[in-house]
C-alpha positions as CSV (number, residue, x, y, z in Angstrom):
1,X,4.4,-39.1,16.5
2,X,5.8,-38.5,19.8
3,X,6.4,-34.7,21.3
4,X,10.1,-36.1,21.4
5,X,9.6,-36.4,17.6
6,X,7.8,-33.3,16.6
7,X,10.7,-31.6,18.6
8,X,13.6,-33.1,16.7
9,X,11.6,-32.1,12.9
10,X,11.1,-29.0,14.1
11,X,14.5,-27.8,16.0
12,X,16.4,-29.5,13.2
13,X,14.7,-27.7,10.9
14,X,16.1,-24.5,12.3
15,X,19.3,-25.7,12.7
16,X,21.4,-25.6,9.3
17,X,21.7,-21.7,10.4
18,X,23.5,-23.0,13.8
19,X,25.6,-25.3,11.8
20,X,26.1,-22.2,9.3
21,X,27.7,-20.5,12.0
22,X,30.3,-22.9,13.2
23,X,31.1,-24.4,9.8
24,X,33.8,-23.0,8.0
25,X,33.3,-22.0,3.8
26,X,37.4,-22.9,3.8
27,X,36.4,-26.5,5.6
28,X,36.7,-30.0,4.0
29,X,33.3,-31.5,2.7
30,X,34.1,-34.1,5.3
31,X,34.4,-31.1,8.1
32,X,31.3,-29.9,7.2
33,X,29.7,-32.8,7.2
34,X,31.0,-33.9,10.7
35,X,29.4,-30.9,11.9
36,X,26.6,-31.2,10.4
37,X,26.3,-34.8,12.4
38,X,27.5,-33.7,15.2
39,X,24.5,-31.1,15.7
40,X,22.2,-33.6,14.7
41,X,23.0,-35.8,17.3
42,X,23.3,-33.0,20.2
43,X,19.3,-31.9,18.7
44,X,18.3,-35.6,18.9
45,X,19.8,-36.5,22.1
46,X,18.5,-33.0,23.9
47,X,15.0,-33.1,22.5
48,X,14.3,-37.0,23.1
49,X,15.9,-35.6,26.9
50,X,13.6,-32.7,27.2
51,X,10.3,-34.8,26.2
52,X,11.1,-37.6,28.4
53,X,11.4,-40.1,25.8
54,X,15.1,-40.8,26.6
55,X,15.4,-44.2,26.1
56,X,17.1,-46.5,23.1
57,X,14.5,-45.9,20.4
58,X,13.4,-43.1,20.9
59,X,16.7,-41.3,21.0
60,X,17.9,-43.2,17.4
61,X,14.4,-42.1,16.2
62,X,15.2,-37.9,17.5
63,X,19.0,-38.4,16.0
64,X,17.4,-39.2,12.5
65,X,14.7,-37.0,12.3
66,X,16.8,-33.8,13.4
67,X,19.6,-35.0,10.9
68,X,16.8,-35.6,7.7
69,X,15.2,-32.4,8.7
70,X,18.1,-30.6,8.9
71,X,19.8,-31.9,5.5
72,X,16.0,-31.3,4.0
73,X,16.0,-27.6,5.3
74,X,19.4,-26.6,4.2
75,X,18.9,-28.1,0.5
76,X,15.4,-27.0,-0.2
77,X,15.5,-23.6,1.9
78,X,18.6,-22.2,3.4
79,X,21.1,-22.8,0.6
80,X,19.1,-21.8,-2.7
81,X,18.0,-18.6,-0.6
82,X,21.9,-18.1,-0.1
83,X,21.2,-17.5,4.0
84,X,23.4,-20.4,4.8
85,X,26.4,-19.3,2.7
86,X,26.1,-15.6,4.0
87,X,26.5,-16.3,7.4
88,X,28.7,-18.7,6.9
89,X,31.0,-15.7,5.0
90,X,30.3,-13.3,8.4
91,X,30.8,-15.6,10.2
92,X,33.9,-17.1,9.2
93,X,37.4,-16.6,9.8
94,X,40.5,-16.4,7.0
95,X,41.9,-19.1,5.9
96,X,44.9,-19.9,7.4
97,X,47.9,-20.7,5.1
């Protein structure tokens, strides 16, 4: 495993809280989902950077490990713990009719 690698597990692991605070409860499942993709690919992209493994496999490889770690952390620790959905609720703003 590359340090590119072992950086994508390990800052997507953390990041379900980051995507906690922009996500919306009030958002589409599809909103939230985009999100969630979207920070996988910014964690992916900025840790295969930061290792110096920026090149075509490598970065795919970063992308998919931050966005499996990510999904893995938020279903098996940050949601059934309820941390995700409470700062999502300080975090959020009304609902706009």
């Amino acid at each position: 495993m590359t340090n590119a690698q072992m950086w994508a597990l390990i800052v997507g692991f953390a990041s379900p809280l980051l995507i906690s605070v922009i996500n919306q409860p009030h958002w589409s499942s599809t909103a939230r989902a985009a999100v969630q993709v979207a920070v996988s690919v910014l964690v992916g992209l900025g840790t295969a950077y930061f290792a110096g493994d920026f090149a075509g496999q490598d970065i795919i490889t970063s992308i998919l490990l931050a966005s499996v770690s990510a999904i893995s952390a938020y279903k098996g620790i940050f949601k059934p713990t309820g941390m995700s959905p409470a700062v999502e609720r300080v975090t959020s703003r009304a609902a706009r009719p």
